[in-house]
DRENFILO-200274 format. One record per residue (C-alpha): residue number from 1; y, z, x. Coordinates in Angstrom, 1 decimal. Layout:
// DRENFILO-200274
+-----+--------+--------+--------+
:   i :      Y :      Z :      X :
+-----+--------+--------+--------+
: NUM :      Y :      Z :      X :
...
+-----+--------+--------+--------+
***
This chain:
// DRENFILO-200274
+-----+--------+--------+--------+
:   i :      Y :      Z :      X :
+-----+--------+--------+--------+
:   1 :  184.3 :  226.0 :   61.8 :
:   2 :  183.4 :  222.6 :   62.7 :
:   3 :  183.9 :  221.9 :   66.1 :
:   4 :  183.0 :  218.6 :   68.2 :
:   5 :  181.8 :  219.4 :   72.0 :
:   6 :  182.7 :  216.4 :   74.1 :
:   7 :  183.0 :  215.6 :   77.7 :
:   8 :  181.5 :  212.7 :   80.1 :
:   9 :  178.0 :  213.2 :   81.6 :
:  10 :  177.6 :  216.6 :   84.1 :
:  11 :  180.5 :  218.1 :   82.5 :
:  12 :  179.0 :  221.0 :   81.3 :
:  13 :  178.9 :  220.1 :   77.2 :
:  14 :  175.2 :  221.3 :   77.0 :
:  15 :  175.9 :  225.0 :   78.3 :
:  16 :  178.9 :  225.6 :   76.2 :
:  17 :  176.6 :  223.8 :   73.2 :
:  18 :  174.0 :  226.4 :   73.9 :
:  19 :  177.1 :  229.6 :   74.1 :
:  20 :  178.3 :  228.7 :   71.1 :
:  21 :  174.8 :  228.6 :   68.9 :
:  22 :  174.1 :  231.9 :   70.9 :
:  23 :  177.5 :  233.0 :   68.8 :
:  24 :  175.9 :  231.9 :   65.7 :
:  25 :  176.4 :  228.2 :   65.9 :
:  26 :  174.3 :  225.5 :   63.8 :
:  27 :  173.8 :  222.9 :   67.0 :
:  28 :  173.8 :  219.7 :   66.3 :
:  29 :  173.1 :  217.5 :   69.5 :
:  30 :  174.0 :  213.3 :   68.8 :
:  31 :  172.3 :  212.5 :   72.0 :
:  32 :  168.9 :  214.1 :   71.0 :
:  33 :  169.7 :  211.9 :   67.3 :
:  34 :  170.0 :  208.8 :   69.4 :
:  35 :  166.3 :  209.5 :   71.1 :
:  36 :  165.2 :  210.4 :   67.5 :
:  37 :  166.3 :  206.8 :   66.1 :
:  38 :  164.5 :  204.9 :   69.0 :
:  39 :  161.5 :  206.5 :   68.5 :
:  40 :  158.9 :  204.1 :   66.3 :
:  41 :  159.7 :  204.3 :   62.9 :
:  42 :  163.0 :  205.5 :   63.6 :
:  43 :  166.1 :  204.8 :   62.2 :
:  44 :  167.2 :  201.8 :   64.6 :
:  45 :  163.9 :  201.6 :   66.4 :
:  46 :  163.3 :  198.0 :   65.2 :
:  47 :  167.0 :  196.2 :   65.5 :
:  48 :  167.2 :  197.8 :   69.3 :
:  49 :  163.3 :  196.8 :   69.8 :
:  50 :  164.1 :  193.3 :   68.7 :
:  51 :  167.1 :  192.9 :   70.1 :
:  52 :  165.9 :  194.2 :   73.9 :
:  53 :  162.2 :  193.5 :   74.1 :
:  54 :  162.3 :  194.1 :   77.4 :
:  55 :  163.2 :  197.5 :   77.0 :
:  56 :  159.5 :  198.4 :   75.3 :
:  57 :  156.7 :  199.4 :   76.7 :
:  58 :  153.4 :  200.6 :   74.8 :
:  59 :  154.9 :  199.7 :   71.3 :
:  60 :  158.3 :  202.7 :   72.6 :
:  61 :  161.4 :  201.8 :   74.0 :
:  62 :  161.9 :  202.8 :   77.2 :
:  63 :  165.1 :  204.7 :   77.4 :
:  64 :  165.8 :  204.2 :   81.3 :
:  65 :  165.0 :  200.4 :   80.7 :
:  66 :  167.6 :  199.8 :   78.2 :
:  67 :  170.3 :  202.0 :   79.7 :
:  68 :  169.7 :  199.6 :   83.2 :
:  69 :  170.4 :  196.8 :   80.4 :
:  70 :  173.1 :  198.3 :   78.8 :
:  71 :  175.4 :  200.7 :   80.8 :
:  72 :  176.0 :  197.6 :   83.5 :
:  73 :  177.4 :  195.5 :   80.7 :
:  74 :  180.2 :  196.2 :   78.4 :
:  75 :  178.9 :  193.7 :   75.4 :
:  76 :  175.3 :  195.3 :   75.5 :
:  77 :  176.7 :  198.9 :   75.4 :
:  78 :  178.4 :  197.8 :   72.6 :
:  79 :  175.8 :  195.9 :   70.5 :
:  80 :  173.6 :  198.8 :   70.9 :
:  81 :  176.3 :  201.1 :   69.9 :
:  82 :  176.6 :  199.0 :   66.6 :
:  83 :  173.2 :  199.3 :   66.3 :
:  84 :  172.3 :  203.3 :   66.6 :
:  85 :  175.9 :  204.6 :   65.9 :
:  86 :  175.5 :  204.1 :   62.0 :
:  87 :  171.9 :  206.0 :   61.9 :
:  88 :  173.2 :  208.5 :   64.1 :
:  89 :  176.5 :  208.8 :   62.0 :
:  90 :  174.2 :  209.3 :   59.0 :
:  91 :  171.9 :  211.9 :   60.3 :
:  92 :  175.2 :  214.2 :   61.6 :
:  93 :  175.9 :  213.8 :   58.0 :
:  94 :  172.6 :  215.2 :   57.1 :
:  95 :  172.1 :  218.1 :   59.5 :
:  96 :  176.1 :  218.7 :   58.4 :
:  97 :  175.1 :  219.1 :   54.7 :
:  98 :  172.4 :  221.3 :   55.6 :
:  99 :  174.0 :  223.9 :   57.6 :
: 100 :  176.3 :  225.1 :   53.9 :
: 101 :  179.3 :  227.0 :   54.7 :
: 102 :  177.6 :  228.1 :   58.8 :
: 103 :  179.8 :  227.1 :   61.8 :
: 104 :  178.5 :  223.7 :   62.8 :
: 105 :  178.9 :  222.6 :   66.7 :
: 106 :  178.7 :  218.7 :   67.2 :
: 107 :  177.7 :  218.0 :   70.8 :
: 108 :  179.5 :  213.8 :   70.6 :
: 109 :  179.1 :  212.7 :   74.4 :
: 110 :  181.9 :  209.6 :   72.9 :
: 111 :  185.3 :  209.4 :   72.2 :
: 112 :  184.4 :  207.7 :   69.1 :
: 113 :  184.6 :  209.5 :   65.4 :
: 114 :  181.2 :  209.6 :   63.7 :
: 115 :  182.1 :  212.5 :   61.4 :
: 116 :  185.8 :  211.9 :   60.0 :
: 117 :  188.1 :  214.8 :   59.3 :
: 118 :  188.2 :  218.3 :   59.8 :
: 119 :  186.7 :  219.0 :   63.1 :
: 120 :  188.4 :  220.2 :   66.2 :
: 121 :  187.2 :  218.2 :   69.2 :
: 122 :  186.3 :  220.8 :   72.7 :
: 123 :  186.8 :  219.0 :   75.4 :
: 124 :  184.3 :  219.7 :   78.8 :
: 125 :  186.1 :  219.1 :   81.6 :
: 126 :  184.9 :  218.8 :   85.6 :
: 127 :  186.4 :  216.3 :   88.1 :
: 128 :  183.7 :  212.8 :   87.9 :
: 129 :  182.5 :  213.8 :   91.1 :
: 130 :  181.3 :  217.2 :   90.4 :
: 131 :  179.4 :  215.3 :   87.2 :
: 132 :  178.0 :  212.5 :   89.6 :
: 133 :  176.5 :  215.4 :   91.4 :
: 134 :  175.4 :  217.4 :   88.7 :
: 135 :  173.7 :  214.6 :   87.0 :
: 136 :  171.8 :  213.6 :   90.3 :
: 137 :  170.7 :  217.5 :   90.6 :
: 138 :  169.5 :  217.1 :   86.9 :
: 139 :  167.1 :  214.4 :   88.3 :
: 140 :  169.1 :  211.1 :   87.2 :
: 141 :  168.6 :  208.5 :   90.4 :
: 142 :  172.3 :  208.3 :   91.9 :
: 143 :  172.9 :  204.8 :   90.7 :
: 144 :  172.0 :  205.6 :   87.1 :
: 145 :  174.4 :  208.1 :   86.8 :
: 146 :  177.3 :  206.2 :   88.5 :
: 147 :  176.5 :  203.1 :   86.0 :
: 148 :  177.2 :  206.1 :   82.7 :
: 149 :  180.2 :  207.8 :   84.6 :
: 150 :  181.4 :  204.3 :   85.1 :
: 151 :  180.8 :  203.1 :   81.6 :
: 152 :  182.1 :  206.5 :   79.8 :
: 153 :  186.0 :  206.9 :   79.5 :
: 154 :  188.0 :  208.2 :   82.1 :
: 155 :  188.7 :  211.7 :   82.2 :
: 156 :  192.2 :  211.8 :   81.3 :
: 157 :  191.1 :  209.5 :   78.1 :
: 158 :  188.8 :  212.7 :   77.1 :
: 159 :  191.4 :  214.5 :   77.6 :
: 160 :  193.6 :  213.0 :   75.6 :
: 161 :  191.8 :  213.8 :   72.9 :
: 162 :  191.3 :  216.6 :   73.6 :
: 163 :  192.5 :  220.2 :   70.9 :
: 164 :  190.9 :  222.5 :   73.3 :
: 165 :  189.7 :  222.2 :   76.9 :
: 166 :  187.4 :  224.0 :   78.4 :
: 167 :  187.4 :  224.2 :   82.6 :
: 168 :  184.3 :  223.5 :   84.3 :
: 169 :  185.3 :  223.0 :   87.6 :
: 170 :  183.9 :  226.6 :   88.9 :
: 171 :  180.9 :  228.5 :   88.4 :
: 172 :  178.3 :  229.1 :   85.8 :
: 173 :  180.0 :  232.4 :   84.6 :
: 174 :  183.1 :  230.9 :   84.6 :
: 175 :  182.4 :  228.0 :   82.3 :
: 176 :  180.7 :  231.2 :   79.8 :
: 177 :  183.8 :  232.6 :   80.3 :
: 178 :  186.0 :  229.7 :   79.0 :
: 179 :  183.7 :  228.8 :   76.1 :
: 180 :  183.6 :  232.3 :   75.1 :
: 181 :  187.8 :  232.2 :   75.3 :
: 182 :  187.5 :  229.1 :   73.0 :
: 183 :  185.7 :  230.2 :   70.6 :
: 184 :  187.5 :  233.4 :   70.3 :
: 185 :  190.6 :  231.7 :   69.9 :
: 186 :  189.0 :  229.3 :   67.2 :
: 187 :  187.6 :  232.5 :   65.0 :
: 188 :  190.9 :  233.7 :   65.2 :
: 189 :  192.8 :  230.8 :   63.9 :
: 190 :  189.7 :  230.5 :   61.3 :
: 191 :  190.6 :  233.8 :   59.9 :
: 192 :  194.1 :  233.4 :   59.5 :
+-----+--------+--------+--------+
***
């Protein structure tokens, strides 16, 4: 199986991530890729360094520096996208390859396709403000993660793109419960 996890910030992706590589899963998380290819001497460390100076400190880039740039301004979000989205596209590809004939679960926190064909998108799904206010209990500064909620798509845009949805609008157990109904279902279809 190939499967893409998707959902807006707080919606839960991370926990189901984590279910399904406790099912036998190869994880592969595109957020931690992104931090990978802005570290120095990563893949798009020196475009985004270049491009937002300001964003580097002690020869790194700050992350929380460039997402105050970049998630209050449309054009930014989207130059940096067209700067990390082809490393990060390429090292999917990579960790892909490596994981043979395994299931392979793609946490993708966009709507966008970085991996083509053949993969059946999970949507995460909470209401924006149960996210706002699992991000801020995560440790994000309120206005941070209003400025990502606000720059992410909509919730009936996920959605949309959704195959599968899985409900986390209750509790802990419950969102197990869904992920493990989901993946059930998929094993089943795999095997027919």
């Amino acid at each position: 199986m190939r499967l893409i996890v998707s959902g807006g910030i707080g919606s839960g992706k991370t926990t189901v991530l984590r279910f399904f590589e406790g099912m036998g899963a190869v994880v592969i998380e595109a957020d931690r890729i992104g931090h990978e290819i802005l570290e120095p001497g990563g893949a798009a460390y020196d475009a985004v360094a270049s491009e937002w100076p300001l964003a580097v400190v002690a020869g790194r880039i700050e992350r929380p520096l460039l997402a105050a740039i970049v998630f209050n301004d449309v054009e930014e979000l989207s130059r940096l996208e067209s700067l990390t989205h082809p490393a990060i596209r390429d090292e999917i590809a990579v960790r892909v390859a490596a994981a043979g004939g395994r299931d392979v679960a793609l946490e993708l926190p966009l709507r966008s396709d970085l991996v083509g064909t053949g993969w059946v998108r999970i949507v995460v799904d909470a209401p924006p403000a149960v996210r706002l206010q699992r991000s801020i209990e995560r440790g994000m500064p309120e206005q941070d993660a209003s400025n990502r909620i606000a720059a992410q798509p909509e919730r009936d845009e996920w959605l949309s793109d959704a195959v599968l949805v899985v409900d986390n609008t209750g509790s802990r157990d419950d969102l197990e419960a869904e992920a493990q109904r989901v993946w059930e279902l998929l094993k089943n279809e795999s095997r027919s």
